[in-house]
Residue, then its C-alpha position, 0 to 999 in steps of 0.5 A: x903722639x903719647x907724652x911718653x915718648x917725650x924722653x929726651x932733655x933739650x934746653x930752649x935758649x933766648x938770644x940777646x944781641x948786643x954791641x961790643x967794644x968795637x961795634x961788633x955784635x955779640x951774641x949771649x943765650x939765656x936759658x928759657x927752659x929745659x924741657x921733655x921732647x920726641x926727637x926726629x931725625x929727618x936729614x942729613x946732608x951734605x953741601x959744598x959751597x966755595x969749595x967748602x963741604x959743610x953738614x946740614x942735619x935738620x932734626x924735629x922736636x916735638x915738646x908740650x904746648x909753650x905760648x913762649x916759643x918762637x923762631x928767634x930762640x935755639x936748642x940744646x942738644x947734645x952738646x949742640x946748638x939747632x936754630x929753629x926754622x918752623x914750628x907748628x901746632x899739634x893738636x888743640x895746643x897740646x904739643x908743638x913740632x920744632x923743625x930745626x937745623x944745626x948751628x955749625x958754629x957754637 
């Protein structure tokens, strides 16, 4: 892939989990970093549980080579939020492939 196709601004949360007052957990992102991207859509879909139609969107992208990427971080994109659900190596450590799905509730 040629960097110049990494045209697109994502931001790459952390997510930190703590207790609220009433034992709850309570969810917060802290911003890692905002970085250039190749954005692949690969499905849309539809699923209905409990009588509940809900959108499933899995979208790939590809960014520069992180050593501090993991699967317990999300993505901004697009005033949305995706979890990453793989990730892979391309290359010798020059780009690394986020597979992820949209976070229906933000």
């Amino acid at each position: 892939m040629n960097n110049s196709r990494l045209s697109e601004l994502i931001d790459i949360y952390n997510i930190n989990v703590t207790r609220g007052v009433f034992g709850e957990n309570k969810e917060t992102k802290t911003l890692l970093a905002s970085v250039w991207c190749d954005v692949i859509q690969l499905k849309g879909d539809k699923l209905v549980y409990s009588q509940v139609v809900t959108d499933v969107q899995t979208l790939q992208f590809v960014i520069r080579y992180r050593h501090d990427i993991t699967k317990q971080q999300i993505i901004g994109y697009n005033n949305d939020y995706y979890r990453i659900i793989n990730y892979e190596n391309i290359g010798k450590k020059s780009l690394i492939k986020l597979t992820c799905t949209l976070i229906e509730d933000n």
